[in-house]
C-alpha positions in Angstrom: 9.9 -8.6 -1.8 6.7 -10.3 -3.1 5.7 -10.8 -6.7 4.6 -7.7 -8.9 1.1 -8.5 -9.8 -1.4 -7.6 -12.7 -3.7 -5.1 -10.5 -5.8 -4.0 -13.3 -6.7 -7.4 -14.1 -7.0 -8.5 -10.1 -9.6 -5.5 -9.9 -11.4 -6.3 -12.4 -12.5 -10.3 -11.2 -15.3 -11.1 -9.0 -13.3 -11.7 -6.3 -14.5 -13.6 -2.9 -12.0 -10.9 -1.6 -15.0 -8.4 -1.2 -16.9 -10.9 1.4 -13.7 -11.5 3.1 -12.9 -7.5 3.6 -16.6 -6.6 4.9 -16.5 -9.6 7.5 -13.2 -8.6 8.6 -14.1 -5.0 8.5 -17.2 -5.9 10.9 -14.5 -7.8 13.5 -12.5 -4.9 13.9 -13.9 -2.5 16.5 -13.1 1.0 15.8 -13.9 4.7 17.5 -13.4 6.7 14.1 -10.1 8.6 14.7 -7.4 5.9 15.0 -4.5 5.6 12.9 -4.9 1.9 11.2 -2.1 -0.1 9.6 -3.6 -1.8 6.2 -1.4 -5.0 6.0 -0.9 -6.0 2.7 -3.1 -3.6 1.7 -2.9 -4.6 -2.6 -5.2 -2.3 -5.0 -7.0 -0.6 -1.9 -10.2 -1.7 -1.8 -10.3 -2.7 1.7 -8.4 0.0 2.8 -11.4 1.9 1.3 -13.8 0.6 3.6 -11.5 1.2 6.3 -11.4 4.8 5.8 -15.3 4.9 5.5 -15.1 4.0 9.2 -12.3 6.4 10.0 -13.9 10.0 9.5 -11.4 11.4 11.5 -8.8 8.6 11.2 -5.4 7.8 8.9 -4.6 4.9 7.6 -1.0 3.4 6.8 -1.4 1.6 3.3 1.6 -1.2 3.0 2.4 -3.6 0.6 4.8 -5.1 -1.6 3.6 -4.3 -5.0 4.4 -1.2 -6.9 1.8 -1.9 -9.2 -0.8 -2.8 -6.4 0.1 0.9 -4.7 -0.3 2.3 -8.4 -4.3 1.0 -8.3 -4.7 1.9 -4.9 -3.5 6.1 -5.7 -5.4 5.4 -8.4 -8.7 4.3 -6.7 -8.4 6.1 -3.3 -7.7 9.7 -6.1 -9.1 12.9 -3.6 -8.7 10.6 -0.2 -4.9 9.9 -0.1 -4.8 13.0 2.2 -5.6 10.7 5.4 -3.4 7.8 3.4 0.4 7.3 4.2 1.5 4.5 1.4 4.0 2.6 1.7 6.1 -0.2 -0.6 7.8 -2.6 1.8 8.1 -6.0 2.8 6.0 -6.7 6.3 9.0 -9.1 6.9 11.2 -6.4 8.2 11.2 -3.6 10.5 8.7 -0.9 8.8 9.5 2.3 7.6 7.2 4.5 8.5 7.1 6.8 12.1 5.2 6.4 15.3 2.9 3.2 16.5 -0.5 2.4 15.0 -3.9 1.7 17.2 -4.9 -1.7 15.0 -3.7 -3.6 12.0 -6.2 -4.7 9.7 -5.1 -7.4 6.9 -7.7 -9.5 4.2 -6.0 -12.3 2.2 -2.6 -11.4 2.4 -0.5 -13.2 5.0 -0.6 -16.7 2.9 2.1 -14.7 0.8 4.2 -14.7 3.4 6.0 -17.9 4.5 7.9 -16.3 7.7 4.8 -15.7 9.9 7.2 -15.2 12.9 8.9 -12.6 11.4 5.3 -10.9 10.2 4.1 -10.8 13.9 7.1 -9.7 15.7 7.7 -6.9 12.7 3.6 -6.0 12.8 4.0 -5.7 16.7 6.8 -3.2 16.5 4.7 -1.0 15.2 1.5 -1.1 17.4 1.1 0.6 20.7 0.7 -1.4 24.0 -3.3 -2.7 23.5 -3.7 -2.2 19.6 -5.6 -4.6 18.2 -4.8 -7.5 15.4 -7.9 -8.3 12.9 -6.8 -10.1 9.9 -8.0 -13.0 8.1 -6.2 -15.2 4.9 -5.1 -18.3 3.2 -5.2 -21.3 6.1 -4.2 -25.0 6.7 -6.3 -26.7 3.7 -6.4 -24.2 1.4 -7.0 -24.4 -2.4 -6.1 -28.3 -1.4 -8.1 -29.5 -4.8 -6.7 -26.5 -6.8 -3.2 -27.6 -5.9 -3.9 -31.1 -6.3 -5.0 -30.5 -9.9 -1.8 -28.6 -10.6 0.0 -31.9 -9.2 -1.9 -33.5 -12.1 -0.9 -31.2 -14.7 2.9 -30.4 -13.5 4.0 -33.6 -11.7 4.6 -31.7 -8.3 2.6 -28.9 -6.3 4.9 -25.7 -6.2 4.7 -24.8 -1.9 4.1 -21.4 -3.0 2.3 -20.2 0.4 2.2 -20.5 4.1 -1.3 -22.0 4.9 -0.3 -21.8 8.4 -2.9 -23.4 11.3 -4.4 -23.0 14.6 -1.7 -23.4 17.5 1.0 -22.8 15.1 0.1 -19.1 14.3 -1.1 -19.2 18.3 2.1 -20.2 19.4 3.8 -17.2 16.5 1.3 -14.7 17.7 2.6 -15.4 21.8 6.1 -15.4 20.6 5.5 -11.9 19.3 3.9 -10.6 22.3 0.4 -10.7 21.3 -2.4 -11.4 24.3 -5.9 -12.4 24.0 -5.5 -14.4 20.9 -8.4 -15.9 18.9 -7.7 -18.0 15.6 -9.9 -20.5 13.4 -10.3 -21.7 10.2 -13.5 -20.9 8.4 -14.0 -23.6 5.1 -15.2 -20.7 2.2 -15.7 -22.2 -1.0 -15.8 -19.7 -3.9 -18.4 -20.6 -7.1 -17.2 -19.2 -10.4 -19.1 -19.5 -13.9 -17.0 -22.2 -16.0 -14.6 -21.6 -18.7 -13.4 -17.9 -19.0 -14.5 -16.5 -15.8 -12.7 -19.6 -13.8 -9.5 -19.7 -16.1 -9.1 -15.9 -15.6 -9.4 -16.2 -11.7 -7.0 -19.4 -11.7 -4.8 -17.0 -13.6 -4.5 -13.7 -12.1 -5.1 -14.4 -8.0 -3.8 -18.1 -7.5 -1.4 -19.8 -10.3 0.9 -16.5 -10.9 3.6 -17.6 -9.3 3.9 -20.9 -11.4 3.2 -18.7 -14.6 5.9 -16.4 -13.8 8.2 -19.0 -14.4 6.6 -20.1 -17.5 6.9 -19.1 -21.6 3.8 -16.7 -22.5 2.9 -19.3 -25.2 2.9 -22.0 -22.2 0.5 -20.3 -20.1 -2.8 -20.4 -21.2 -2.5 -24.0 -22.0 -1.7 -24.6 -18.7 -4.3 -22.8 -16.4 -6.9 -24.3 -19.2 -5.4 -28.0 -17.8 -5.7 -27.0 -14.4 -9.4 -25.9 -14.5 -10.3 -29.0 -16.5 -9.2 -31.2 -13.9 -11.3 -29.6 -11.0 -14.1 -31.5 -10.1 -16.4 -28.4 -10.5 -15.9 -24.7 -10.5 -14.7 -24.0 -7.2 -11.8 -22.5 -5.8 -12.0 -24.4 -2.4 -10.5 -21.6 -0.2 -10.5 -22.0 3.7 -9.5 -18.7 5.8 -7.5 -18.3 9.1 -9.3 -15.6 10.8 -6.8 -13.9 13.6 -7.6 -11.8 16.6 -5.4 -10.8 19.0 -3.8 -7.4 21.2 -0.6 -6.2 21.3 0.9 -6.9 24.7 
């Protein structure tokens, strides 16, 4: 299962996320009354947009974080009736019923380092023709971020799957997925120095190296690895997906 995260804190940050969710949100073409499969879903925030444009729709909320399903009951409080949650890892066959009409996913994939397995367990539960719209982490992203941790730690944890073009082509065909579109979109994100950085650095992209750290350690660290980026700047770049379910 993925890592438990701190969703309070994630909710709270000025998160690129938001820009990422509405441009995804616009890709994905939708009636109103489909039954949509939130990938990853994490605190629901996209997944509230989604059901802005489902007034007569359901979505399926899945993730692998208790905590992030916690803030998502939490936020999505009087709407959960056209919500079916779910804790479980997109890896492996999914357990809810029936097929969905489109899966809709925002910066979660990259947590996932067998994309193979994704597809193939996202297809089993979409109907002949439902569509794919998702967009995360791609091939040269955070580059600078994880070369300043190199600084700092000696060695760059491979933490992700920043997976590219014809590789999650070729992953997608294996699957059974037809009319596929991928690119990478460069999509720098600007934070204020000091607190505002450090607290980003900490909470969305250097958990998994803190997990493994003393509490007195980490501070010190994600302080070390701001100070060694050129300027404030996460330097994200996105793999947008698009594709129907054979």
């Amino acid at each position: 299962m993925p890592r438990e995260w701190d969703a309070k804190t994630y909710d709270s940050l000025p998160l690129p996320h938001l820009g990422w969710g509405r441009r995804t949100l616009g890709r994905l073409e939708l009636r109103g009354d489909e039954r949509v499969l939130d990938a990853g879903c994490g605190t629901g925030r996209d997944t509230a947009g989604l059901l802005d444009r489902l007034p007569q729709g359901q979505v399926v909320a899945v993730d692998g974080s208790v905590r992030m399903l916690d803030q998502l009951r939490e936020r999505l409080d009087g709407r959960l009736d056209r919500v079916e949650v779910v804790h479980a890892d997109l890896t492996k066959p999914l357990p809810f019923d029936g097929e969905v009409d489109a899966v809709f996913s925002v910066a979660a994939f990259h947590w996932i380092e067998d994309h193979a397995a994704l597809f193939a367990s996202l297809a089993g539960r979409m109907r002949p023709g439902a569509r794919l719209v998702t967009e995360c982490g791609g091939r040269g992203n955070i580059a600078a971020v994880n070369a300043a941790v190199a600084d700092v730690n000696g060695e760059a944890r491979d933490a992700w799957e920043f997976a590219g073009v014809e590789d999650t082509r070729q992953r997608l065909a294996a699957a059974g997925f037809t009319g596929i579109e991928v690119q990478l979109r460069p999509d720098p994100a600007r934070f204020e120095p000091g607190e505002q950085l450090e607290a980003f650095l900490a909470t969305v992209v250097l958990g998994a190296y803190l997990d493994a750290m003393a509490e007195d350690d980490r501070e010190p660290f994600v302080a070390a690895v701001a100070a060694r980026l050129a300027e404030p700047v996460v330097d994200y770049v996105r793999l947008e997906i698009a594709a129907t379910r054979g």
